[in-house]
C-alpha positions as CSV (number, residue, x, y, z in Angstrom):
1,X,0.0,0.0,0.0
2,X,1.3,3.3,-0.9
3,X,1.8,5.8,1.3
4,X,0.4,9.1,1.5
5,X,3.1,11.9,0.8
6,X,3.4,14.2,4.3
7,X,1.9,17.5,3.7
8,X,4.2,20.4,5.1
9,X,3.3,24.3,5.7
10,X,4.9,26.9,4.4
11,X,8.5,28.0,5.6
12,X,7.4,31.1,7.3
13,X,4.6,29.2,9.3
14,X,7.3,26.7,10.6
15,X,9.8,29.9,11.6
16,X,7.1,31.1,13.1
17,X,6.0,27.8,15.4
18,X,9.6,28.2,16.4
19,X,9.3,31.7,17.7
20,X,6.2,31.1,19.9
21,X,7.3,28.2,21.0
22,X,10.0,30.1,22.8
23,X,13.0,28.3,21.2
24,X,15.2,31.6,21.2
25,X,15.1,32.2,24.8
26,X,17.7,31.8,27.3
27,X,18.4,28.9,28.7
28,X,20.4,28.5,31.9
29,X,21.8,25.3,33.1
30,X,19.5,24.3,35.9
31,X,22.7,23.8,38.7
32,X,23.6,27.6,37.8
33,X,20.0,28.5,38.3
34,X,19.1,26.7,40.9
35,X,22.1,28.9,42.7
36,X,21.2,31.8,41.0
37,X,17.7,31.7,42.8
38,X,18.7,30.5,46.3
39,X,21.7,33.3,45.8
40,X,18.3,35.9,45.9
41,X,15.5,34.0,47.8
42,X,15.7,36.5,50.4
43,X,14.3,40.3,50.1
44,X,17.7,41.9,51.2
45,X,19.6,39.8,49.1
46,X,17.9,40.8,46.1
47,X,18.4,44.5,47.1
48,X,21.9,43.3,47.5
49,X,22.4,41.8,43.6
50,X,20.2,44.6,42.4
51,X,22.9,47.6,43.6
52,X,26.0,45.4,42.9
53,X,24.6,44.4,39.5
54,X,23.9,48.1,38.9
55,X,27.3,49.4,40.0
56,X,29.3,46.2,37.8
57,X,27.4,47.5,34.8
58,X,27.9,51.2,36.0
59,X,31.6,50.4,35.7
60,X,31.8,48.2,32.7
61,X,29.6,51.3,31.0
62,X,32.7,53.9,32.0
63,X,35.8,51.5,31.3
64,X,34.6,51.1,27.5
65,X,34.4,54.7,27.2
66,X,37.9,55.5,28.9
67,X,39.3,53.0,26.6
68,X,38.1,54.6,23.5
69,X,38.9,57.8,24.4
70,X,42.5,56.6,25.0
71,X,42.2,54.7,21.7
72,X,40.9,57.7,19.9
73,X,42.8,60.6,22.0
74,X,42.8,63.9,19.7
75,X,41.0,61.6,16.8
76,X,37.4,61.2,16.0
77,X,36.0,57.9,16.1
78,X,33.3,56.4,13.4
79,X,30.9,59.0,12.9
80,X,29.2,57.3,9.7
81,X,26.4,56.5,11.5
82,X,25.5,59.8,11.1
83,X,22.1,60.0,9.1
84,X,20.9,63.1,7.0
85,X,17.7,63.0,9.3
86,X,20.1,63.6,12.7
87,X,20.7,67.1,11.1
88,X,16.8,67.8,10.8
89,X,16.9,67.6,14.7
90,X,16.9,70.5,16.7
91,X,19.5,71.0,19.5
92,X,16.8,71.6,22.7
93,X,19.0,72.0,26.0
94,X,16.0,71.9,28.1
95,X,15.7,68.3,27.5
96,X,18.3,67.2,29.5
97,X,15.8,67.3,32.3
98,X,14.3,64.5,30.7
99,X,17.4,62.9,29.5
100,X,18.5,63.2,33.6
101,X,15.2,61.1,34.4
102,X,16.1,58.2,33.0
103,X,18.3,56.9,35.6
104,X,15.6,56.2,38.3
105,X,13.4,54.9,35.8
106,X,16.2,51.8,35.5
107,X,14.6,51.1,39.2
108,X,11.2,51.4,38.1
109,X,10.8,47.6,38.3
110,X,11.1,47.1,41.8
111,X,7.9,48.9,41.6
112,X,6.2,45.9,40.6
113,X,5.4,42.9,42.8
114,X,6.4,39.8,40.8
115,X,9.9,41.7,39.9
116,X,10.6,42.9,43.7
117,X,8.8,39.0,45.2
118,X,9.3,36.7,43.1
119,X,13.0,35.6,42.6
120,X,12.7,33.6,39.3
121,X,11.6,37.0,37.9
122,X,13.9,38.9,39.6
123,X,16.6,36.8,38.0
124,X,15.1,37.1,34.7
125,X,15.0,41.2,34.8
126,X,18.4,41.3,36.2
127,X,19.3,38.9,33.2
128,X,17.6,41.0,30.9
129,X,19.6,44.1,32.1
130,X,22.8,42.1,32.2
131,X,22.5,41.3,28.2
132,X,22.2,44.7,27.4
133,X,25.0,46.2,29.2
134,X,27.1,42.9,28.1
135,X,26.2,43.3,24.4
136,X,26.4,47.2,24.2
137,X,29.9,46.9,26.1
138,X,31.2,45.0,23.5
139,X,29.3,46.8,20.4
140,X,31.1,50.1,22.2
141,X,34.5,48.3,21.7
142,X,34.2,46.6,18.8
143,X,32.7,49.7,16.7
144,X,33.3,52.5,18.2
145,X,30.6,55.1,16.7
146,X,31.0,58.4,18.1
147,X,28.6,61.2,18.7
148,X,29.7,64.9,17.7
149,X,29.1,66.8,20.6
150,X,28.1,70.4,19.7
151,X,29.4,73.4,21.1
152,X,27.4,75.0,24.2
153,X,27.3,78.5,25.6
154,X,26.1,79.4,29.1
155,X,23.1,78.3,31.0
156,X,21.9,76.2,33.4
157,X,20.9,73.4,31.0
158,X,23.9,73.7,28.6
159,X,25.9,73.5,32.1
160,X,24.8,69.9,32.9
161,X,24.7,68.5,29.3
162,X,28.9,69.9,29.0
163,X,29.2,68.2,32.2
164,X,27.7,65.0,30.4
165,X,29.8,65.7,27.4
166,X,32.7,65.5,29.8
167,X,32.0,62.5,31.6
168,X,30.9,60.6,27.8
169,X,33.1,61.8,25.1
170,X,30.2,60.5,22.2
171,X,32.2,57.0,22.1
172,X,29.2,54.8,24.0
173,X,26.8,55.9,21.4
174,X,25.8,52.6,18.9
175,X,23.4,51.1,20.6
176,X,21.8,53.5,22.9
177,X,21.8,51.8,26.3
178,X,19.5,54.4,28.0
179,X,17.0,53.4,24.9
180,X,17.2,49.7,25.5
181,X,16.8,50.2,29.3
182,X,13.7,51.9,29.2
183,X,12.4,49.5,26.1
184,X,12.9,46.9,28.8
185,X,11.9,48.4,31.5
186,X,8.7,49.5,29.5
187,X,8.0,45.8,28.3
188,X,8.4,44.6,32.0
189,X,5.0,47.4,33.0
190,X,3.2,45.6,30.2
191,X,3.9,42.2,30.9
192,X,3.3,42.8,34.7
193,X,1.8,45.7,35.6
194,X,-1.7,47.7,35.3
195,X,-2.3,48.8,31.8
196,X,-2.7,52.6,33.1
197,X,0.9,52.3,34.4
198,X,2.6,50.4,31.1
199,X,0.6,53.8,29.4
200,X,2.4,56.0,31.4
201,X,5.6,54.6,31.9
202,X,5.9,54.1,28.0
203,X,5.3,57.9,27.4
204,X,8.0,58.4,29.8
205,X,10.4,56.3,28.3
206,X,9.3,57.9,24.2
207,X,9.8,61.5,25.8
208,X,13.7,59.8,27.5
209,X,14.6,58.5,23.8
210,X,13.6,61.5,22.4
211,X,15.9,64.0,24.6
212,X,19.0,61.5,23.7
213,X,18.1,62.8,20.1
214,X,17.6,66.2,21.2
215,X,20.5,66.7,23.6
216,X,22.8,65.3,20.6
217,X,23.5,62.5,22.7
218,X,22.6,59.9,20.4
219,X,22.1,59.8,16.4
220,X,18.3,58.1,15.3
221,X,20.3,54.4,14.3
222,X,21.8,54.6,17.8
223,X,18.2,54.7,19.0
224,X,16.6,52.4,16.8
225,X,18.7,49.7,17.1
226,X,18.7,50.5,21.6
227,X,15.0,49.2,21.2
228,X,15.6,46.4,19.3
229,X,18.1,45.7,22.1
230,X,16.1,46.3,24.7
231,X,13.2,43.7,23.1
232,X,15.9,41.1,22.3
233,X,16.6,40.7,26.2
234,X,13.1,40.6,26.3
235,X,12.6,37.4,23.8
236,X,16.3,35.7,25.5
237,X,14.5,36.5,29.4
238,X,11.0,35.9,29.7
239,X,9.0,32.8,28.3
240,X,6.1,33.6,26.1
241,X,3.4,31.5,27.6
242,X,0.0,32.5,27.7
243,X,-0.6,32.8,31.2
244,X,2.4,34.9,32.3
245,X,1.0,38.4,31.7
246,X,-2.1,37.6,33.1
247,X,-0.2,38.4,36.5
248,X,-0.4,41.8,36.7
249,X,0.9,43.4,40.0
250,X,2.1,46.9,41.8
């Protein structure tokens, strides 16, 4: 008896079986995670990994931006990332403000209750964090885009962004960590939070990547490609399963 010839789907239908089945995120040996978790089971030890996490980043952040400015002392970097559009973009000092409230906005996740109690998820968004400072680090290093920094004059505002031009010389541009971070932290209020809180907290983070294109601390590729990062760690962090943003908690 003959048998009847299997009947396949199209390509994109089995690429996309394999992306909701979750087969691109993250898996961690179960030893290392079973460590991981009993390494933050506690609330103060959490509090612990979250500041130390913060501050390893913090430093690996500032190291790749010494080394390129030693690598590239009196030189310009690569500044072809620079698109015709970036020149369409007003310079708007006042933005800084907003650029300035991105940093507790990185802490905004403790906010919510599965994050700050739950230590799988904990690990997961300290994971998720992790891959973006890891991968930008590197990205920093290995091509070493560079921001041209316009000249300021006095003022209050121009004060603090030379001050910021000081302390980043235009070298950690490509991708834009502070985009990625709030990308994250933004998926993290829809996954787990009230919908009226993922509303707000995703204007914040539009009017944050904004003033990084407005305080000519960032070109638009820099910020394009800092929210594909920041959904990346997403997909590599967090299974897809239907249930899990049904949790929703502040």
């Amino acid at each position: 008896m003959r048998r009847a010839p299997r009947v396949r789907g199209p390509r994109w239908k089995n690429c996309y079986k394999r992306l909701s089945d979750n087969r691109l995120n993250l898996r961690i040996p179960s030893k290392l995670k079973d460590t991981a978790l009993r390494c933050v089971s506690k609330p103060w030890q959490r509090t612990v990994f979250a500041l130390g996490t913060a501050s390893i980043c913090g430093m690996g952040y500032v190291f790749s931006d010494i080394l390129n400015c030693r690598r590239f002392s009196g030189e310009f970097g690569y500044t072809f990332h620079h698109l015709p559009v970036d020149a369409w973009i007003p310079f708007k000092p006042s933005w800084v403000w907003v650029y300035l409230f991105y940093y507790p906005v990185c802490f905004f996740p403790l906010l919510l209750r599965p994050v700050r109690d739950t230590p799988s998820v904990f690990l997961k968004t300290a994971t998720g964090f992790g891959i973006q400072f890891f991968l930008s680090c590197g990205l920093f290093l290995l091509l070493p885009f560079q921001v041209v920094h316009p000249i300021l004059p006095a003022g209050l505002s121009n004060d603090i962004i030379t001050s910021l031009y000081k302390m980043d010389m235009g070298f950690n541009s490509f991708p834009s960590l502070h985009v990625a971070n709030i990308t994250f932290v933004s998926i993290l209020f829809w996954r787990f939070g009230s919908a009226r809180w993922a509303r707000l907290v995703t204007f914040i983070s539009i009017a944050i990547a904004c003033s990084t294109l407005f305080v000519k601390q960032h070109y638009v590729v820099d910020v394009l490609f800092g929210a594909l990062l920041g959904w990346g760690s997403d997909v590599m962090t967090f299974q897809r399963e239907k249930g899990l943003s049904s949790d929703r908690h502040m």
